[in-house]
C-alpha positions in Angstrom: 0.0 0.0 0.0 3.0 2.4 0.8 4.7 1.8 -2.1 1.5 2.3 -4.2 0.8 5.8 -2.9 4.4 7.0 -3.5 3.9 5.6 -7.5 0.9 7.4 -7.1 2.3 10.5 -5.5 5.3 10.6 -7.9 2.7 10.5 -11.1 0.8 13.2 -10.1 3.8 15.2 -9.5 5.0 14.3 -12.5 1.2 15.7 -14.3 1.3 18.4 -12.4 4.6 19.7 -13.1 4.0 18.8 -16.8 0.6 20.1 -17.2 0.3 23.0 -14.9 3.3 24.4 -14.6 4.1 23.7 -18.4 7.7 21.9 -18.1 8.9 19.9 -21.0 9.2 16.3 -20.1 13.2 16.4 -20.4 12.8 19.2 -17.5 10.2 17.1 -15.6 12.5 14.4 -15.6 15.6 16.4 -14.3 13.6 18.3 -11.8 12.5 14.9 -10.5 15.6 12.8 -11.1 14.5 10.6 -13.6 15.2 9.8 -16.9 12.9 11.0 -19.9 11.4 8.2 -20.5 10.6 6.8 -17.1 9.0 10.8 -17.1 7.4 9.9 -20.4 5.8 6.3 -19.7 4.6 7.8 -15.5 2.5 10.4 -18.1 1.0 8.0 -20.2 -0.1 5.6 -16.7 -1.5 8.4 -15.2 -3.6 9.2 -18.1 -4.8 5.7 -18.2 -5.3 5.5 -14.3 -7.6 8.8 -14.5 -5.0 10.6 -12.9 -4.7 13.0 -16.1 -7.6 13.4 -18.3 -7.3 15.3 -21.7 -10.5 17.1 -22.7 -10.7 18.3 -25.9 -13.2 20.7 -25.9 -14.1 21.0 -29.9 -15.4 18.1 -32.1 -13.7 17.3 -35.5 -15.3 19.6 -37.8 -16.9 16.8 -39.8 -18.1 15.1 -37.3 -20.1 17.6 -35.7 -21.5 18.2 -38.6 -22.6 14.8 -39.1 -24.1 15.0 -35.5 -26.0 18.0 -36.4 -27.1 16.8 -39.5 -28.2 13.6 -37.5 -29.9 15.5 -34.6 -32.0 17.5 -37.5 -33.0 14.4 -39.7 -34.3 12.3 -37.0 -35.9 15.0 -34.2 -32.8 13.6 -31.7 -32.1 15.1 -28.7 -28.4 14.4 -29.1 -26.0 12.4 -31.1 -21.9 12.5 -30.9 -20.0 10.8 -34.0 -16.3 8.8 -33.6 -13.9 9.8 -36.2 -12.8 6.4 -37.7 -8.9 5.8 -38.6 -8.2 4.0 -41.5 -6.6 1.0 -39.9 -9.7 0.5 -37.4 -13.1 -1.0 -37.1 -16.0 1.6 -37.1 -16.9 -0.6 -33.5 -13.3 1.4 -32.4 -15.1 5.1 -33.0 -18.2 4.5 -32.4 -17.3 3.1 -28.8 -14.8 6.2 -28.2 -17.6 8.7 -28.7 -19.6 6.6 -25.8 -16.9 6.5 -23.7 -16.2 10.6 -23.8 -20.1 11.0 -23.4 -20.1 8.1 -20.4 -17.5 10.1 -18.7 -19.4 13.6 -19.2 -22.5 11.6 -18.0 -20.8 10.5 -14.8 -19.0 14.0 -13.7 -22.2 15.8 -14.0 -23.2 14.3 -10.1 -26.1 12.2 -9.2 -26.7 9.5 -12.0 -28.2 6.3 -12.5 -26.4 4.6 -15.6 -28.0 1.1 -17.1 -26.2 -0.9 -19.8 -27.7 -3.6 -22.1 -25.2 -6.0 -24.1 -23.3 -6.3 -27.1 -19.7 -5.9 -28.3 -19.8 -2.0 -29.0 -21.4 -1.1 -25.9 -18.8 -3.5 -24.0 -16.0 -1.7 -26.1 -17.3 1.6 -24.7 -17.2 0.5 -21.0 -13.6 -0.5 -21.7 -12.7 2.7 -23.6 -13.9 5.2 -20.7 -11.4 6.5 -18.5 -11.8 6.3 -14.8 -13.3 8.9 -13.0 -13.9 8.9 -8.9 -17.0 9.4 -8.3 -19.5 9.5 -5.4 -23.5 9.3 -6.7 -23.4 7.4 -9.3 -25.2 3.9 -10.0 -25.1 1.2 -12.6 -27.6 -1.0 -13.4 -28.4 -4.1 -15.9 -30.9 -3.4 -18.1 -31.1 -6.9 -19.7 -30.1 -10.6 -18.0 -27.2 -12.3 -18.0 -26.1 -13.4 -21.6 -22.9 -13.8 -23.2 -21.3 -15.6 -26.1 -17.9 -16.3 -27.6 -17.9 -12.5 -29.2 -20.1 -10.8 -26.5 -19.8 -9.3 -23.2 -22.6 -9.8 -21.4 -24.8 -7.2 -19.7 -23.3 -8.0 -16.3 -20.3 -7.5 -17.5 -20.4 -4.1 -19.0 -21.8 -2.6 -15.6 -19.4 -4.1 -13.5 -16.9 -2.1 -16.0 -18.7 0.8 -15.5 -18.9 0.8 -11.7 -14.9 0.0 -11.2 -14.5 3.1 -13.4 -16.6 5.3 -12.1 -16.6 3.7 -8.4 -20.2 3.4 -8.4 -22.8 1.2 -6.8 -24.0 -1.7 -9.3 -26.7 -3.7 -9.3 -27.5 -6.7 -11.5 -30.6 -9.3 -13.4 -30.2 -11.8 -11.5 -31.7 -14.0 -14.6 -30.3 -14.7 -18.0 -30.9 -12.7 -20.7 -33.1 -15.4 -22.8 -35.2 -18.2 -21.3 -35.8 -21.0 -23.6 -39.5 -21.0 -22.9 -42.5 -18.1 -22.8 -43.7 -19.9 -19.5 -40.1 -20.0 -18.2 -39.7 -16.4 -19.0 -42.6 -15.2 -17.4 -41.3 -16.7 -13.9 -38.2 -14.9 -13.9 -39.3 -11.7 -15.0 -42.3 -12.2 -11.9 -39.4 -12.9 -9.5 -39.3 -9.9 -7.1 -35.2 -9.1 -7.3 -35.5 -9.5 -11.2 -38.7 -6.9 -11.0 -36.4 -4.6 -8.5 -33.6 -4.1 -10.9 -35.6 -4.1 -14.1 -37.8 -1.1 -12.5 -34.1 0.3 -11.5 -33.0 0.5 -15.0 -36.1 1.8 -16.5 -36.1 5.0 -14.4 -32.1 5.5 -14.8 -31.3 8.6 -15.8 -29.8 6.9 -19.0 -30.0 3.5 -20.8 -27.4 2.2 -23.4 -28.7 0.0 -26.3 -26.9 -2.0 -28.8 -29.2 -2.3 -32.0 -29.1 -5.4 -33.6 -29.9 -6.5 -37.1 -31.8 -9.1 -39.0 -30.5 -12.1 -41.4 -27.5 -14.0 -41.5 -25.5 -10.9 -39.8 -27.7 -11.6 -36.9 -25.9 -12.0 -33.6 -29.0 -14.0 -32.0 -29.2 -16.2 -34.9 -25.1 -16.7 -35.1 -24.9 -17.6 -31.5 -28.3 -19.9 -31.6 -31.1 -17.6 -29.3 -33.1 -17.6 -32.3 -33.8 -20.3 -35.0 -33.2 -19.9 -38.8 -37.0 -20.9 -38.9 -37.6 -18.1 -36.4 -35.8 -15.4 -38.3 -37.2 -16.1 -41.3 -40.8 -15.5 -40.0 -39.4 -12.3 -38.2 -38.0 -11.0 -41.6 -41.5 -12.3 -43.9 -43.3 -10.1 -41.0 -41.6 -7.2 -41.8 -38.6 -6.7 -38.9 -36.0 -4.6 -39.7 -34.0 -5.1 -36.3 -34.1 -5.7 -32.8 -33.2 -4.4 -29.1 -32.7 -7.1 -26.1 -34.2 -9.5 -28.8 -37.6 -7.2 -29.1 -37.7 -7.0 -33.3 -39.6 -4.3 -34.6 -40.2 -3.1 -38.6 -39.4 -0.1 -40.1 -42.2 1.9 -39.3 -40.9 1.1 -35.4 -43.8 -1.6 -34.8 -43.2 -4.6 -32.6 -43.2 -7.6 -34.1 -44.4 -10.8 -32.2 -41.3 -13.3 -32.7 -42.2 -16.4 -31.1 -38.5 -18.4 -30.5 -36.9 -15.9 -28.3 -37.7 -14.7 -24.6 -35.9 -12.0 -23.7 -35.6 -11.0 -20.0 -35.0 -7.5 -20.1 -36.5 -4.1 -20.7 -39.3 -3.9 -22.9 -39.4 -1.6 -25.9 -42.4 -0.2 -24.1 -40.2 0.7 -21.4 -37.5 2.0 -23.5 -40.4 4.3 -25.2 -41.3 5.8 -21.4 -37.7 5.9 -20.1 -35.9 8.7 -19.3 -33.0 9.1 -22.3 -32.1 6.3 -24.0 -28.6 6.5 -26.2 -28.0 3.8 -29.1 -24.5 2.5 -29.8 -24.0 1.3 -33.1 -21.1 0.6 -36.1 -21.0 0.1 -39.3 -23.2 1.3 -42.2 -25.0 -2.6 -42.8 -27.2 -1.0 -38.8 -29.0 2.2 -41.0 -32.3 0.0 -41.4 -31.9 -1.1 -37.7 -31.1 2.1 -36.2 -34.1 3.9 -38.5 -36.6 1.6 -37.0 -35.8 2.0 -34.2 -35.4 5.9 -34.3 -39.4 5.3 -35.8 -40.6 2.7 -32.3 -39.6 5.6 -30.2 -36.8 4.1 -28.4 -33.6 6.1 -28.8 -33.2 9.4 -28.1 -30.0 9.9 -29.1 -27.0 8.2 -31.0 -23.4 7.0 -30.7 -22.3 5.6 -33.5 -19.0 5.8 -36.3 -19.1 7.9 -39.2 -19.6 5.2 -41.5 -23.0 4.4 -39.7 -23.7 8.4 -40.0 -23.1 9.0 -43.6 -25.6 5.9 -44.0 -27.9 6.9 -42.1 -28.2 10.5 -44.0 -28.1 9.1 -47.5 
């Protein structure tokens, strides 16, 4: 413990000295005794720790132009747009932007935070920076469900509430059941009921928006059939949310080989603020209907996924 307060005490020295008071890292390290890059690699932990955060206080040009654009189009409250490199997934930018907002999110005091699943929003919990904290609470907003590719639900908030050093509380449930009956018992059980009702008045939800067909997560990782999927698709689905499909116009459509234990899109239509996290231009159909059911209030997604969506 001693020896982790001095590292600690000797990094923010280190920021401070470098940040503040404006020294050059070659004059950090000789104030300090060190050598320039021991100065250099205690800067780059202590961003990653929390210890240093760098804001920057204006948005890429483009960017926030796409944001603007996307606000307009679709009657958003908000939306905030990762810059993609070249050499990265869209899932890479499109997680950043949550991360910066998460962090904004938590600083502002008071907060309840709940998290669904998938691999973007998972990204995102990973990507956001840790921040001390003292109000805020994380919640699931779905069971718990994971695959090979995905983190589940559970998962993400537990990310979220080292980060932030917040209070979490989970489903206890998984996110599917492999019956309607089955379903119906677990989302009657009281502590399932107590946490659901938690993360439908949180101050802000976090979706994933999922797509139809043979991209389909839930039909790659087997919580819905082939059989299933096709009758989803011949009713008219466009996309789903905690395995809730809906068409393009936004209207639910009944899907009868999954049972999801989560928030309804109901509930999602009558929460607070609800954010989408999406990548890639192949989730414009999904993110449109689900723009029309009411659900999402506002979006962070790549630039890829924005352009898309503004064609």
């Amino acid at each position: 413990m001693a020896e982790d307060n001095t590292r600690q005490e000797l990094a923010i020295r280190v920021a401070w000295l470098y940040h503040d008071r404006g020294l050059t890292q070659q004059e950090v390290a000789d104030r300090l005794g060190l050598s320039r890059s021991t100065s250099s690699r205690i800067l780059t932990d202590a961003e990653r720790d929390g210890i240093i955060r760098v804001i920057i206080t204006q948005p890429l040009p483009e960017t926030a132009r796409l944001a603007e654009a996307l606000i307009e189009r679709y009657g958003l409250s908000g939306a905030i747009v990762g810059p993609a490199l070249d050499d990265e997934p869209p899932e890479v930018a499109a997680a950043a932007a949550m991360a910066r907002r998460l962090e904004g999110i938590a600083a502002s005091g008071a907060v309840t935070i709940a998290a669904g699943w998938g691999r973007t929003i998972a990204l995102s919990a990973r990507e956001t920076r840790p921040l001390p904290t003292s109000q805020v609470t994380v919640v699931d907003a779905f069971g718990h469900t994971t695959t090979d590719d995905t983190t589940a639900a559970v998962e993400v908030t537990n990310t979220l509430a080292r980060k932030f050093d917040a209070k979490v509380m989970h489903v206890p449930s998984p996110g599917f059941a492999p019956s309607e009956e089955i379903a119906g018992s677990f989302l009657s059980s009281p502590p399932v009921v107590r946490a659901l009702k938690k993360a439908q008045a949180a101050d802000v939800i976090l979706v994933s928006v999922g797509v139809v067909g043979s991209e389909s997560l839930l039909l790659n990782e087997g919580f819905i059939t082939e059989a299933s999927m096709d009758e989803a698709i011949a009713d008219g689905a466009v996309g789903e949310v905690f395995g809730w499909y809906f068409d393009a116009d936004g209207n639910r459509i009944e899907s009868s080989g999954i049972h999801p234990i989560a928030l309804t899109l109901e509930e999602l239509r009558n929460a607070p603020r609800v954010i989408g996290v999406a990548a890639g231009a192949e989730k414009a159909p999904a993110i449109r209907g689900a723009i029309a059911a009411g659900i999402l209030d506002e979006l962070a997604i790549d630039g890829t996924l924005a352009e898309a969506l503004l064609e």
